[in-house]
N, C-alpha and C positions, 0 to 999 in steps of 0.2 A: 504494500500500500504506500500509495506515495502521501510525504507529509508536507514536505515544504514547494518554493517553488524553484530554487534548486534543482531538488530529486529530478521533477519535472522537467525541466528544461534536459536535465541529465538524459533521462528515458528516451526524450526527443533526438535528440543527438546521432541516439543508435539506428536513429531509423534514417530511410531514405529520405532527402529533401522536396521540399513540396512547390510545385510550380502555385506561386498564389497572381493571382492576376488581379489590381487595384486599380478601377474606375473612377476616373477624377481624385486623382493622385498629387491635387496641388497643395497639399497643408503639410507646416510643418510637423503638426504630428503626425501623421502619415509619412511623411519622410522619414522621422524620426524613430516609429517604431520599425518600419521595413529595414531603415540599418542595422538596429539590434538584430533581426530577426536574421538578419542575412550575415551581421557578422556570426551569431552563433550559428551559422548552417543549419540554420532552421528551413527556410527558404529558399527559393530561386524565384525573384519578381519580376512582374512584368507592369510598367505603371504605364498606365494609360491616361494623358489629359495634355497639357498643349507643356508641349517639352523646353519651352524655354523658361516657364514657372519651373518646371520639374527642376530643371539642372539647375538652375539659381537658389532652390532650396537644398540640393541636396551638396552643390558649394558653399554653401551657409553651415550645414551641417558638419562639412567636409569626410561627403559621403561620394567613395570614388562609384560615379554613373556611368561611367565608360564599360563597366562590367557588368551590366544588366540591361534587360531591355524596356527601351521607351517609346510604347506605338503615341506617334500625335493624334490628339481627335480634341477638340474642344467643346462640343455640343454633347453634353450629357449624356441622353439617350443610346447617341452612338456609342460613349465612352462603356453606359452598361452591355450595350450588344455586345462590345467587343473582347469585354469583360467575361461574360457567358459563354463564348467560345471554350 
């Protein structure tokens, strides 16, 4: 049984990483947890929303974007369609 979130994070680890796809991907917290998530190889993201908010936050962050992928779409709905792929 896992107790803390530690352990958790721990368990996650052993497993395979997960392609997570995030629709309208312009906020910093959004930024902000997709690094952690990616720096623990939790992850492999793919953020979707208009990629020049994207990289200026995740320069803000100083979260290297050059290693993950950034589809452009700026209209919402698209950003969900492409999302749900």
């Amino acid at each position: 049984m896992i107790k803390s979130f530690k352990e958790l994070l721990g368990s996650i680890k052993n497993r395979e990483k997960k392609i997570l796809a995030i629709a309208g991907a312009e906020s910093e917290e959004i930024i902000e947890a997709v690094k952690i998530a990616t720096e623990e190889r939790i992850i492999s993201p793919v953020l979707i929303g208009d990629p020049a908010k994207i990289e200026t936050l995740c320069g803000k962050l100083n979260f290297d974007f050059k290693s993950i992928e950034i589809l452009g779409e700026k209209e919402p709905q698209r950003c969900a369609s492409l999302a749900s792929r």
